[in-house]
C-alpha positions in Angstrom: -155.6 60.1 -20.7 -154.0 60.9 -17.3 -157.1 59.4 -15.5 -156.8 56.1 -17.8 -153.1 55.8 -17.0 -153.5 56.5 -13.3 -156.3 53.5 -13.0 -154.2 51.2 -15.2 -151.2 52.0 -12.8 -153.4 51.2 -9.5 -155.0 48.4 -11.3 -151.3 47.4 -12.0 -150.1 47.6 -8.1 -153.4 45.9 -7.2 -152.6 42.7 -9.4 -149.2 43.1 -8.4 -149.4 43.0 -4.7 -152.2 40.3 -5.2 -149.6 38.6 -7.1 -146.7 38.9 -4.3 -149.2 37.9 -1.4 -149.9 34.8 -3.4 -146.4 34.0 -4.0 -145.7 34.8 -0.6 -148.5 32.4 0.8 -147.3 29.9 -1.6 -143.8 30.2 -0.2 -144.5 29.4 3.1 -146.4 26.4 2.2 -143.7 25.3 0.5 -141.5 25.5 3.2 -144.0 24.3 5.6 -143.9 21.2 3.7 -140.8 20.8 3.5 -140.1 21.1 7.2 -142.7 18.2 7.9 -140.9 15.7 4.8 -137.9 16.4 7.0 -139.2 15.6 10.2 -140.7 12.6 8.4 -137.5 11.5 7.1 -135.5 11.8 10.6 -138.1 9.6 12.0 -138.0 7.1 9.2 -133.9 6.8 10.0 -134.9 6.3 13.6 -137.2 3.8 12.9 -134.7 1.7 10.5 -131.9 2.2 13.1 -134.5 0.5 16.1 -135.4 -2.6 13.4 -131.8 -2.9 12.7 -131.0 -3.0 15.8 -133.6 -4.8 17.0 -133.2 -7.8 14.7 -129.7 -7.7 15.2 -130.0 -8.2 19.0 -132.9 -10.5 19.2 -132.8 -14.3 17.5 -134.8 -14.5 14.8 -138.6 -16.1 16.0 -141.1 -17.2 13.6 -144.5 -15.6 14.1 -146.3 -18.9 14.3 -145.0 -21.5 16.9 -144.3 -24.8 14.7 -144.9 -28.2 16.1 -141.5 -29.5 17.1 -141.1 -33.4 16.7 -138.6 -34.8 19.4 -136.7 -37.8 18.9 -137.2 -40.1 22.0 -135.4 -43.2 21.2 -136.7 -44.5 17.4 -140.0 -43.1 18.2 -140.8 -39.3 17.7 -142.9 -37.8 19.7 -145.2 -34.4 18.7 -146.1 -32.1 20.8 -148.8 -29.6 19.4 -149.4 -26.2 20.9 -152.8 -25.5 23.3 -154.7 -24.4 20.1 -153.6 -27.1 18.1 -155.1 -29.3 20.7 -158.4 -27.8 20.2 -158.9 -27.9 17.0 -157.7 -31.5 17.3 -160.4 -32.3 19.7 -163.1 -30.2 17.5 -162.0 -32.6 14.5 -162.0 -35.5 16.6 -165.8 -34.8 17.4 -166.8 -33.8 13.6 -164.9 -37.1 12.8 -167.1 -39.0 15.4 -170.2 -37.2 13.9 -169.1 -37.9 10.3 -167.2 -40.7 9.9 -165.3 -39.6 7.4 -163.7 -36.1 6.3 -161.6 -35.0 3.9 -159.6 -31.9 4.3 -161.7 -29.9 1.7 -164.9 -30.6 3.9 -163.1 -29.9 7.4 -161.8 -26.8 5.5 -165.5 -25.3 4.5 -166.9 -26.6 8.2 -164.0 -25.0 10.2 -163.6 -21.6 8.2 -160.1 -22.9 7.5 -158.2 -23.4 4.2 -157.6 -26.5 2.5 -154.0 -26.5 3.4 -154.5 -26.0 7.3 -156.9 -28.4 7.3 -154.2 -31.2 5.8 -151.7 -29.9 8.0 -154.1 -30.4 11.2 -154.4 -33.9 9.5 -151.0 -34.8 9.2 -150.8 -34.1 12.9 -153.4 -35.8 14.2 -151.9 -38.9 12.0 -148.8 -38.5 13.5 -150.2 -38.6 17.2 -152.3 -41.6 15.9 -155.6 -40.5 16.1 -156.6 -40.6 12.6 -155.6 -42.4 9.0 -156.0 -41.3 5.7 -158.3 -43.8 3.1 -157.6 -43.0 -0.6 -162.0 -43.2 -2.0 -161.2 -42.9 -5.8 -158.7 -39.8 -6.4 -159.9 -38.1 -2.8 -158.4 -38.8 0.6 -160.5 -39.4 3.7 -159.6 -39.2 7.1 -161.4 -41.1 9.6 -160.8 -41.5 13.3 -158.3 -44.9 14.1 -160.0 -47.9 15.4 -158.2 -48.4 18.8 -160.0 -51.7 19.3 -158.9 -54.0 16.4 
């Protein structure tokens, strides 16, 4: 029974120190981890100090430049931007090809959605290059007859 007991007691400190390395191991991961959610963190309050900072200090800007009307007299004036301009002169060719467009079909030729392609619409009404024609329940723009 001695042998028995003395292979139980080695199996014993095998499991045992197998069972300490592991918890060991374990341990340092853990605090591994823990040391990189902190270093995360601290740059996480940097970062919300700089956008706090920053949109305090800066005026607030929209993203997309929006077409300003200015009043001259009674009459306003619009201005679009240099890609508003060429997508105006694109529709003013596929209107010339065409005739007619409605926003839906400038929307699927142009890759654009149905609302851009109203809003490039409205524009171009605006500057007087086009005019909308109601044909049943859907509107049609067509190029303006400068000529009478």
């Amino acid at each position: 029974m001695g042998i028995f007991s003395r292979e139980k007691k080695t199996e014993n400190s095998a499991l045992d120190s197998k069972q300490m390395l592991l918890a060991a191991i374990s341990l340092e991961t853990i605090q591994e981890i823990k040391s990189k959610i902190g270093k995360i963190e601290s740059k996480l309050v940097e970062l919300e100090k700089r956008v706090e900072e920053k949109t305090i200090l800066e005026p607030k800007q929209d993203a997309k430049q929006e077409t300003v009307p200015q009043q001259i007299g009674t009459r306003i004036e619009v201005k679009p931007t240099k890609t508003e301009s060429k997508k105006v002169e694109k529709i003013r060719s596929l209107l010339l090809r065409y005739g007619k467009l409605s926003s839906f079909q400038l929307a699927q030729i142009l890759n654009l959605s149905r609302t851009r392609s109203n809003e490039y619409f409205k524009l171009m009404e605006q500057l007087g290059l086009v005019e909308g024609i109601m044909v049943g329940k859907e509107k049609y723009y067509q190029l303006v007859n400068v000529l009478g």
